[in-house]
C-alpha positions, 0 to 999 in steps of 0.5 A: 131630861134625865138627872145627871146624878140618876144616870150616873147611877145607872151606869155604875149599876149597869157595869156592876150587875148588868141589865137594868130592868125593863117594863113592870119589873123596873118599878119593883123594889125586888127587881132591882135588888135580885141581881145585887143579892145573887152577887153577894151569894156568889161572893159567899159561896166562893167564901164558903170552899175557901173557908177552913173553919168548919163553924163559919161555914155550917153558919153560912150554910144554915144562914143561906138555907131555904125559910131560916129567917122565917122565925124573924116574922112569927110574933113574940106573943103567938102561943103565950111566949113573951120574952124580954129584950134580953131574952131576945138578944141571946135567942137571935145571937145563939142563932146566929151561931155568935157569941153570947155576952152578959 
């Protein structure tokens, strides 16, 4: 017997992303969030040719390019770099192409 609530579900991600994955796939974490990542990709590149301000987009555009969050996974201490959590703050805000706030 199937949940009511889980079935509930299913329908709205089924209407919302399509399929719903099958076999292995459908024990996968990865599987389930593909469909759901590339309509949000989709949603932000139509954002991007309507966009006017030529900032928020060579954001957007550094943000969705391939590896650019790859520097969250290196370790603060590799190479002898330590940086306080201020330090931090400013490095991911000025990544992020925001702005910086003391």
């Amino acid at each position: 017997m199937i949940d009511p609530l889980v079935e509930s579900y299913m329908s709205l991600w089924s209407a919302s992303y399509g399929a719903l994955p099958t076999g292995n796939a459908s024990h996968k974490q990865a599987a389930w969030d593909r469909s759901g990542i590339g309509a949000i990709k989709d949603e932000l590149m139509s954002f991007m040719t309507t966009c006017v301000d030529p900032h928020q987009k060579v954001v957007l555009l550094a943000a969705m390019a391939s590896h650019s969050g790859d520097w969250l996974s290196a370790l603060p201490t590799a190479c002898g770099l330590r940086m306080d959590d201020e330090s931090v703050r400013v490095v991911v805000a000025l990544h992020l192409g925001l702005g910086v706030f003391f």
